[in-house]
N, C-alpha and C positions, 0 to 999 in steps of 0.2 A: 585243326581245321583253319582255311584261310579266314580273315574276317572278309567279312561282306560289307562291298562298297556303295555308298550313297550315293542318289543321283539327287539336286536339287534342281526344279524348273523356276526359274525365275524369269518375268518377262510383264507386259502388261495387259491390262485387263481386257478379255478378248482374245487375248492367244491360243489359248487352247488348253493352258497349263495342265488342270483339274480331268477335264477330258484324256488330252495326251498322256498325262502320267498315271491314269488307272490300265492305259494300253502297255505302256512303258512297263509298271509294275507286274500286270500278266505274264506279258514276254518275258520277263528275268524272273519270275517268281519271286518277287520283292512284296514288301509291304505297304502298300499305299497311303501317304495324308496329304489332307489341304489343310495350309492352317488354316485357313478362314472357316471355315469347316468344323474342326477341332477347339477354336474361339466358338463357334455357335453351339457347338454342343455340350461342350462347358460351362458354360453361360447360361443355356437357355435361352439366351435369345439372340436375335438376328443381327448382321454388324450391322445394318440403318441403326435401330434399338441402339445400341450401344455406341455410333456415333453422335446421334441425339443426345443422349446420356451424358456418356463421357467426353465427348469430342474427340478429337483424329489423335489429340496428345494420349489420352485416355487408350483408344484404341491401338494405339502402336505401342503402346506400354506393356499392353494385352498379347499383341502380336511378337511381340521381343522374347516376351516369357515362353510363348508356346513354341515358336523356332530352336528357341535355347533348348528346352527341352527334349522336343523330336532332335534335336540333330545330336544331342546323344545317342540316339539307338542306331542301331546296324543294320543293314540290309533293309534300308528303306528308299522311296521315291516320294519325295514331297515338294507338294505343287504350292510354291511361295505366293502369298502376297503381294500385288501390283505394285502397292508402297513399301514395301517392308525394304527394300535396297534404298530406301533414305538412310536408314541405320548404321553408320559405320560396324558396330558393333554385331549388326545379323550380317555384312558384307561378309566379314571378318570370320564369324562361324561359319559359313556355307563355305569359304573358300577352306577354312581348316578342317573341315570334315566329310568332305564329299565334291564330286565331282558337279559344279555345276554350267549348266545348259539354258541361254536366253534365248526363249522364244519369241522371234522378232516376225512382229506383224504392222500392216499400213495403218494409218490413220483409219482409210475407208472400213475395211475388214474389222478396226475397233469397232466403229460403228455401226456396221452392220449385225454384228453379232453380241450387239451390249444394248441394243435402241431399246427394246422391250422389256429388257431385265430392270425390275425394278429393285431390286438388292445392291444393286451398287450406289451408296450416298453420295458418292463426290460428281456422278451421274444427274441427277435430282433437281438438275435446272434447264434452260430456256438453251442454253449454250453447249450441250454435249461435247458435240463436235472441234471446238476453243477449248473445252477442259481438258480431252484427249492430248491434244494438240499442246496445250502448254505443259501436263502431264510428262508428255513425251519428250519435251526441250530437257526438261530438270531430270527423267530418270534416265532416258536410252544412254546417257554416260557412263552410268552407276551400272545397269543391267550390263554392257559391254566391260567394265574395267573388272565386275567378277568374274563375268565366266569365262567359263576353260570351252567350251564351244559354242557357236549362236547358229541356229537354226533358222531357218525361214517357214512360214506356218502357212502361209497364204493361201494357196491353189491344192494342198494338199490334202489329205485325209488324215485323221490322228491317228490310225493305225500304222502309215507311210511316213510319216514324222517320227512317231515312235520306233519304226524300223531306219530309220535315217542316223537317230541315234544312239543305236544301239549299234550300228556300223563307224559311225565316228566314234563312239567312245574304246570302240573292242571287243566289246564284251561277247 
């Protein structure tokens, strides 16, 4: 039997990743993770929690381990971490073991669809919209020099996204 190919979403927070890639993983019959997701139910408790805690150094250490691990398995679609493409070392697995796909979204659209959430810590001040924004200066390089496709999320639906990439990749 052929093995079965990995798709990784990497993109930032707001995109859709988590969303898109449970559609993403329906359509191909794949198996679905977030790490953040995967860190919280490991853990027990929430990434605010464990930024409090540990700090961002604490949490990526956390996030390193769980990547490293899902991207062992096969025939998976895992919805990455906004930060986790700080990591030369998670750059580095995702591009070694799986196909990945950067969901590029605005500024606004971050915003719009992160204002209320309160689980995102780096979110948690007076300034969202400047965190986004400087967020965006340091990763959209990193998210662009991994992936093998980039997606636009904006006006779309994640079922339409999901079908978007599942016509660029092939499959």
């Amino acid at each position: 039997m052929a093995e079965k190919r990995n798709i990784f979403l990497v993109g930032p927070m707001g995109a859709g990743k988590s969303t898109i890639g449970k559609h993403l993983a329906d359509e191909l019959h794949l198996e679905f993770f977030d790490s953040d997701q995967e860190i919280e139910r490991r853990t027990g408790a929430d990434i605010s929690w464990i930024f409090d805690l540990e700090g961002e150094d604490g949490f990526r250490e956390r996030e390193e381990n769980i990547i490293e691990e899902l991207t062992d398995k096969q025939g998976i679609v895992l919805a990455t971490g906004g930060g986790s493409v700080i990591s030369k070392k998670i750059r580095n697995r995702l591009s070694a073991r799986g196909i990945v796909v950067y969901l590029q979204t605005t500024i606004d659209k971050q915003v719009a669809r992160t204002q209320r959430d309160k689980r995102r810590p780096l979110l948690q001040n007076d300034e969202p919209e400047q965190v986004l924004r400087d967020l965006a200066e340091k990763r959209n390089p990193l998210y662009e020099d991994v992936a093998d496709y980039v997606v636009e999320t904006d006006d779309q639906s994640a079922r339409s996204v999901a079908n978007q990439i599942i016509n660029k990749i092939g499959l």
